[in-house]
N, C-alpha and C positions, 0 to 999 in steps of 0.2 A: 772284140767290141765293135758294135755296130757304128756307122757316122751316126746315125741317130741319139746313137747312147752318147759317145762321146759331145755332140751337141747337148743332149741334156743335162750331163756332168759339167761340163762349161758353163752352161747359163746357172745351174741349180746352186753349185759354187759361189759364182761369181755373184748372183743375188743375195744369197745366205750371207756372206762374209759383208753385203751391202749392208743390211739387215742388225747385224750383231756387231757394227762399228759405234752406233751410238750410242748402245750400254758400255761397250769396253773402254769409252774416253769419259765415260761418266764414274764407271767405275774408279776409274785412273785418278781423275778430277777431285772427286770428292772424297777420297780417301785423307784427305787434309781435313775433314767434317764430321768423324766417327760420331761426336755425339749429340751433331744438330740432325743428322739423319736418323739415327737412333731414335732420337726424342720423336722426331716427327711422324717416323713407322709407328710408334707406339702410338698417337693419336689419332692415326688413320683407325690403326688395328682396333683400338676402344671404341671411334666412332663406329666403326661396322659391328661388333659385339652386342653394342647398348641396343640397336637397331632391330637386333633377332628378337623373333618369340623362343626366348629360353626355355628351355628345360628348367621347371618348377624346382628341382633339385639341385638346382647351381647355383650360386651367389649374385647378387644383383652387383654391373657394373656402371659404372660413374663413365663417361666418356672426357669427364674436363678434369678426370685424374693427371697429375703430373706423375714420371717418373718415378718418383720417392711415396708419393701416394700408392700407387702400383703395387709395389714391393712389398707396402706395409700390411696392405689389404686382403692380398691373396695369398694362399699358401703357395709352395712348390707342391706339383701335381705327379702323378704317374699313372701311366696307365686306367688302373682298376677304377683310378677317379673318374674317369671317362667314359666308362666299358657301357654302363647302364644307360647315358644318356642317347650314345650312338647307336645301342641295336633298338630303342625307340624310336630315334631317327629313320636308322636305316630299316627299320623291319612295320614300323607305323607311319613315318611321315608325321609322328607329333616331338614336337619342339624343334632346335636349331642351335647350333654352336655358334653361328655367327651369321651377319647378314649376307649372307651370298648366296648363289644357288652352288646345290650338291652336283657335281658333273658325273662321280662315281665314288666309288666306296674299294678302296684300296687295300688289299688282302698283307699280312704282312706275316711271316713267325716269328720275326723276334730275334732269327736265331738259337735264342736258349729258352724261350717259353711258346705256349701254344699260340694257333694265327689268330692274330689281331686284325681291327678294319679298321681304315682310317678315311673318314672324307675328305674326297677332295673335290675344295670350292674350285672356285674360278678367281677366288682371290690368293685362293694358295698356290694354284698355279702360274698364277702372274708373279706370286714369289716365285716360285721355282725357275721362271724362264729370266727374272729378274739377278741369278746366277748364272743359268748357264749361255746367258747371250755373253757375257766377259769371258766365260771362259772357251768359249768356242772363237770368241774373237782372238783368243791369245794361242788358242792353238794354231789358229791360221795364220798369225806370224812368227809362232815359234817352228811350224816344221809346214814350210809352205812345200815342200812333195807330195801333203795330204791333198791338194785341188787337183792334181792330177788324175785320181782313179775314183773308184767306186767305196764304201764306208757300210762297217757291220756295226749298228749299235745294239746291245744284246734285248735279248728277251731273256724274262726272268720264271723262267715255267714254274706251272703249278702244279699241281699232282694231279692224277689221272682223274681223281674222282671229284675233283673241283671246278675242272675243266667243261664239263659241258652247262656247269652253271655260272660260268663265269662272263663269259665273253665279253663284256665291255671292264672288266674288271683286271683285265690281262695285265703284268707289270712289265709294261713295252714302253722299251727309254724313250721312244717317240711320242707316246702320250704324254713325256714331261713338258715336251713345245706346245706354242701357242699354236691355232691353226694354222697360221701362214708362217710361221717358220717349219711348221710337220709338213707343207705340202711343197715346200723349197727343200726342207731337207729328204723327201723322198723321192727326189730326181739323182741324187746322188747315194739311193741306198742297195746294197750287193745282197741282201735278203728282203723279200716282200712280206710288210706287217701282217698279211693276214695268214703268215707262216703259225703264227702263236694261236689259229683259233682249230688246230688240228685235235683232233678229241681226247687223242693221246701223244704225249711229251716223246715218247721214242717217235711216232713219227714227223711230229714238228721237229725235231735236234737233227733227225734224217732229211729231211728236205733241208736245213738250213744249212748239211754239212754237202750236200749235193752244189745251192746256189754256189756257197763261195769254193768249192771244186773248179764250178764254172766258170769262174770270177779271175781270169787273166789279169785283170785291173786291180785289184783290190787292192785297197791304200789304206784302211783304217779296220785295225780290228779294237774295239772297244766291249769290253766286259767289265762284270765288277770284283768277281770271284775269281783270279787266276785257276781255279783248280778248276773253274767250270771249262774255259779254254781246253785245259791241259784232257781234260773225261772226255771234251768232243774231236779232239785231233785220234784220244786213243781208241775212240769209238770208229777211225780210218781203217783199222786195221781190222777188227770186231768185225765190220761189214762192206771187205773192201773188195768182194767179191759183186755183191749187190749193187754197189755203188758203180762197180767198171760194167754193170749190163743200166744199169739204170740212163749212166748217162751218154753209152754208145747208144742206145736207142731213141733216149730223151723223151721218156713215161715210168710211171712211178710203180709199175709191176704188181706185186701183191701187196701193196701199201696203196694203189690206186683208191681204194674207196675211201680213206682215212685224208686222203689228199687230193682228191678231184678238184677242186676249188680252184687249184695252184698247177699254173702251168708248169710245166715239168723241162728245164734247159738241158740241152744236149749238148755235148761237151769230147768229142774225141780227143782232144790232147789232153785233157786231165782222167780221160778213162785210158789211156795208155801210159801216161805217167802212176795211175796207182797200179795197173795189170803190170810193170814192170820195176815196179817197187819190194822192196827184201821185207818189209815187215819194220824195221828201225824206224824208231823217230830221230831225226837227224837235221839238222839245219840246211844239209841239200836239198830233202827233199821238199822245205816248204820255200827254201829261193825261187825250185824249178816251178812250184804251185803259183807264187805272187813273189815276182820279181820286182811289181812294184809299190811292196808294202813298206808306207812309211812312217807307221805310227802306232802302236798297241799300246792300250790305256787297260791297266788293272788295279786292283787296291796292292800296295806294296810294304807295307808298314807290321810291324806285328810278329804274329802268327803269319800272315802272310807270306813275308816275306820271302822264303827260303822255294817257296812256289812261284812265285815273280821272280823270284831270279830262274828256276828253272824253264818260264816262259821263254825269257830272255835269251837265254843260252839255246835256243829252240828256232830263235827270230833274231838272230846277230843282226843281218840287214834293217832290221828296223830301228828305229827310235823307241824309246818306251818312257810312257809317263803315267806314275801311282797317280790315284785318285783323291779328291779332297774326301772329306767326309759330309758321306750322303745317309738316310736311313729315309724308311717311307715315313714319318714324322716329320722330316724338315732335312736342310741342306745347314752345316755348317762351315765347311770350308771348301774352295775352290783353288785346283791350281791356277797360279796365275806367277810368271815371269820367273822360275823354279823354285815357290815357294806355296804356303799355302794359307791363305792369310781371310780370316773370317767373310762370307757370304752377308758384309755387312744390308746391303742392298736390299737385303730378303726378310728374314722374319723380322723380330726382334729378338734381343741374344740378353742372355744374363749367364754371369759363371760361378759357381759355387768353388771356393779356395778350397782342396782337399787335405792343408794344414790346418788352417783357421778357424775351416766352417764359416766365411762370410762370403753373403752373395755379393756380386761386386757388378756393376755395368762393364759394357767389354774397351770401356776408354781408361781403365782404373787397374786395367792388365798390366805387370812387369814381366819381363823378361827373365825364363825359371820358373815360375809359378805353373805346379800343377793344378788341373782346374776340371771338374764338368761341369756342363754345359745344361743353360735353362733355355728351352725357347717359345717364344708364343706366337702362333702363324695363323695366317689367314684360314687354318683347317677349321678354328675356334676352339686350338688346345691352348691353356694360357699357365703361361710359367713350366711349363712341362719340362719335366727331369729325362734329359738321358742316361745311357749306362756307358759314356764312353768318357775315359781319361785320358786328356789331353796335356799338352806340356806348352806354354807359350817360350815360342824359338826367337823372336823378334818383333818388328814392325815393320811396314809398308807405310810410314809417315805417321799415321793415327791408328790405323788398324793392325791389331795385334791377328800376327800368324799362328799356328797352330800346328803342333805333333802330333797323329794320335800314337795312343802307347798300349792301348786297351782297354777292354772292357770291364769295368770297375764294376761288375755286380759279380761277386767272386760266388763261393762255395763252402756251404756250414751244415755236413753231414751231422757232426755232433759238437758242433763248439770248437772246430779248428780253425775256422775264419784265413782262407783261402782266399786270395784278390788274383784277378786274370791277371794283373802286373808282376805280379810275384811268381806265379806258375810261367811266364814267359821268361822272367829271368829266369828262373831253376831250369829252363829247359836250356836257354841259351846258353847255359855254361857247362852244359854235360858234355862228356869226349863222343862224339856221334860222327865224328869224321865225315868223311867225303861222302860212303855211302848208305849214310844213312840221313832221311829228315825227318823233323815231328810233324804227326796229324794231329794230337791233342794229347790233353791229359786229363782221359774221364774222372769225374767225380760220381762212382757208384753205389748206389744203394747197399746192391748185392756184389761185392767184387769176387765172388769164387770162392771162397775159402772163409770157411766158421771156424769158432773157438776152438771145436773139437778137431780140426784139419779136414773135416769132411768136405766135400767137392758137391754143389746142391746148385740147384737153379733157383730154389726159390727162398735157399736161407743164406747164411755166410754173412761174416761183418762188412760192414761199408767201408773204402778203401779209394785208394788212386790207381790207375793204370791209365801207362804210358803208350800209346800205340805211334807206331814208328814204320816208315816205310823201306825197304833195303830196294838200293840199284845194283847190288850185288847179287850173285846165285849161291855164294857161300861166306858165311863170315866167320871170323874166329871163334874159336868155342868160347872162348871170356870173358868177349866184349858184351853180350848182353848182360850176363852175370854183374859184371862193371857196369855197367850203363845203369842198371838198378840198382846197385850199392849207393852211387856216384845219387839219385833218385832221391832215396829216402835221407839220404845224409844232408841234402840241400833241403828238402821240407822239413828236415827235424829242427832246422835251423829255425825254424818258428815256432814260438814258445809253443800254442795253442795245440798243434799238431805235434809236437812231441810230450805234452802234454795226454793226448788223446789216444795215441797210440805206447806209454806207459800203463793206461790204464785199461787199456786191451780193448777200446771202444772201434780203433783201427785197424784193419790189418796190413801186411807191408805193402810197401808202394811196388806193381810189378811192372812188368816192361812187356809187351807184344809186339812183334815184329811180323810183318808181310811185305811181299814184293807189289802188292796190289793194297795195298792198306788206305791211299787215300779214296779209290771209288770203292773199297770196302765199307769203309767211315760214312761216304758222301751216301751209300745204298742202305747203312742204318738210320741216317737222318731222313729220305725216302719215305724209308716204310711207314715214319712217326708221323709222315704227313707236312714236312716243314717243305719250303718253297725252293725248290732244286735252287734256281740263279740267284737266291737269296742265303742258300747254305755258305758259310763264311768256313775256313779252318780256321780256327779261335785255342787259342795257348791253354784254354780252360772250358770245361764243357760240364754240368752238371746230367749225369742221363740218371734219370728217373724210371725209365720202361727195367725190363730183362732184358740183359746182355746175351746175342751173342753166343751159343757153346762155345766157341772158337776161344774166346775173350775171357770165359771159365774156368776154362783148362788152368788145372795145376800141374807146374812141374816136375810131375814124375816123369822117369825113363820112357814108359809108355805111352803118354800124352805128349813129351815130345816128340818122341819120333814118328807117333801119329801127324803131329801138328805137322814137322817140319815135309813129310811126303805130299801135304798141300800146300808150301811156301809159307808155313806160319811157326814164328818160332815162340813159346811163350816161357816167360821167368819169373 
């Protein structure tokens, strides 16, 4: 690092954290306020609403609504209620969700359904920064070794073919700041934002894995998808030939034209540390890369989970802190003081009891209460229903914390009524020992195998399969067999599904195992077009397309042994 860098890491720091002090004591402060601030977001949010020229299709709002008025008036919304008014918005320029101006139209997939757009005002931005100035304040007293170097906050690519029509539409964490906190925090960033405008996603992931090669300082890695992390370390090895000419040179070889834009850093110590590296991912090798990393931020909760830990185990020298919960819709919860306690500051929050059925204000929260989440945001989406189930774990004085637990929009191929919640438990309790983890457990149309046992791509009943990763080169011959016993016996346990599968609407739950299964998985969600840094591993996945041959295969002697000569084992 140059004195110059190191001077602008200093000042860019030392401003930033100036910056993001006076939300984190306002945060702190007024957490004794949950419901005069509540009340008060909600009267902003109505005054700016009443204000737009609405969409003729939307309900007229009242601005001198109270709360309870609120509630009464609007339904809970989703999506599709939206869908019409915003591609007139966005594709006419006639009507308005709220009174703000549109900055850009925010791509999203959903994860389990097609890409959605969402606007983003300048008032939903000012939400958004309205969260993460606390929580940047609490990270710079929770692990102050992050002022020391340089900070990767991710980009969230979009598929190849989206890409050259995107460009202001990129989902780049930096566009969630205001502009003067984007131009503070990019004195201290270890990849440059216009990494994300390369026309194709292998060469933007390629340069960004070049910068932070280069990046002897690097002190912050921040992503949202652990597994996205984990595809781009293994993508070191994939192309770690390229990478030790790329940056003993320091030019971008036969990806130049795809990257001209971007100056190209040269880097001999980290082109002789991969040129004399064995191929292992190994926690030596990223000591000797960033000796001075002191903080990687991923989602850890979940599905997750068992990928965060493998991050972990990867970056022992680091610190590590899960993420609150974010979606392109809105922010719900932020860490703060190691917990994670509602993003009161930001939208407005309403929570739906998942015993009860009643919406409840979020000051009305106890402690145990599972709940999702309603939020109405400056975007001018109003009462809008999430798909995620949360667990209230406590409080923070008035403000209730939050677990997420998953995604509550489950799977009902024929009347089985499958919850992400329940598919997460039945995965956590199968014998899957040390080396093996789960990627998901599809819900498929076509799982491989019809009434008659035939093996068809384009018939066979609908079913579950389990896709599972091995860090092993060989496994017991039982364990799978087990592993899918162990399967079906835990879903049968659901009336519905055992139900369904008596009356032969299902076929059995099977098991597929790869040593590459999760950039398998992450290269099927690819092709259907969903947003690489936005792909999640999720306990529960409904696929709708064709699976897969691989994923078809029935277990005869010959399909296995076929399968298992490409690291795939299927049951």
């Amino acid at each position: 690092m140059t004195r110059a860098q190191r001077v602008a890491h200093r000042v860019g720091h030392g401003l930033l954290r100036a910056v993001v002090s006076g939300s984190g004591r306002r945060f702190a402060s007024d957490s004794h306020a949950l419901e005069s601030v509540q009340r008060q977001k909600l009267t902003e949010l109505l005054g700016s609403v009443a204000r737009a020229h609405r969409d003729p299709v939307l309900p007229e709002v009242d601005p001198r609504w109270s709360w309870e008025d609120f509630s009464a008036a609007l339904p809970p919304t989703e999506y599709p209620y939206w869908r019409q008014p915003i591609e007139r918005q966005r594709s006419f320029m006639e009507g308005a969700l709220v009174g703000s101006p549109v900055m850009r139209y925010q791509p999203t997939s959903g994860s389990t359904s097609e890409i959605k757009w969402l606007p983003y005002t300048d008032l939903f931005l000012s939400q958004l920064n309205a969260a993460i100035g606390p929580w940047l304040y609490d990270l710079y007293r929770t692990y102050p070794r992050m002022r020391r170097g340089s900070h990767y906050w991710s980009v969230s690519w979009l598929p190849d073919e989206m890409r050259t029509r995107a460009d202001a539409h990129i989902n780049d964490d930096m566009k969630l700041l205001s502009a003067g906190r984007r131009l503070l925090a990019s004195l201290t960033q270890s990849v440059p934002e216009s990494v994300s405008l390369a026309p194709r996603s292998e060469d933007a992931q390629f340069a960004t894995l070049v910068y932070l090669l280069a990046d002897r300082h690097l002190a912050v890695l921040s992503v949202w998808s652990p597994s996205f992390l984990l595809t781009l370390f293994e993508r070191m090895a994939e192309w770690r030939d390229e990478l030790v000419a790329v940056l003993r040179r320091g030019d971008w070889g036969r990806r130049q034209n795809g990257l001209r834009a971007l100056p190209c850093p040269r880097a001999l110590h980290a082109a002789a540390i991969l040129k004399e590296w064995d191929g292992r991912m190994a926690p030596a090798l990223f000591m000797t890369l960033w000796p001075h990393l002191a903080l990687v931020s991923a989602w850890d909760t979940a599905a997750s989970a068992p990928w965060a830990q493998s991050l972990q185990a990867l970056l022992p020298h680091a610190d590590f802190q899960g993420k609150g919960l974010w979606a392109t819709e809105g922010v719900v919860t932020i860490p703060w003081q190691g917990q994670t306690p509602l993003a009161y500051r930001s939208h407005v929050y309403e929570f739906e009891d998942l015993d009860s059925g009643d919406i409840l204000p979020p000051w009305a929260l106890e402690a145990g209460q599972e709940v999702q989440p309603l939020i109405s945001t400056g975007a001018g989406l109003l009462r809008y229903r999430m798909s995620d189930r949360l667990r209230v774990s406590g409080h923070i004085n008035s403000v209730p914390c939050l677990t997420f637990l998953g995604r509550n929009d489950g799977t009902d191929l024929v009347g089985e009524k499958i919850s992400a919640v329940f598919a997460q438990t039945v995965v956590d309790a199968l014998p899957l020992g040390e080396a093996l983890k789960p990627v998901t457990l599809l819900a498929a149309r076509h799982s491989g195998e019809d009434s008659s046992g035939q093996d068809s791509s384009d018939s066979g009943r609908p079913g579950y399969i389990l896709l599972l990763e091995s860090g092993a080169d060989t496994l017991p011959p039982s364990l799978l067999p087990d592993i899918a016993r162990a399967l079906e016996a835990a879903l049968t346990e659901q009336f519905h599904y055992r139900l369904a599968r008596s009356l032969g609407q299902l076929g059995p739950a099977r098991v597929v195992c790869r040593q590459d299964m999760r950039e398998f998985y992450l290269d099927m969600c690819r092709q259907q077009g969903m947003i690489e840094g936005n792909i999640k591993i999720e306990s529960l996945r409904h696929w709708q397309g064709t699976l897969p041959g691989v994923l078809r295969e029935r277990a005869t002697d010959k399909s296995r042994n076929n399968s298992e000569a490409n690291g795939t084992c299927v049951v």
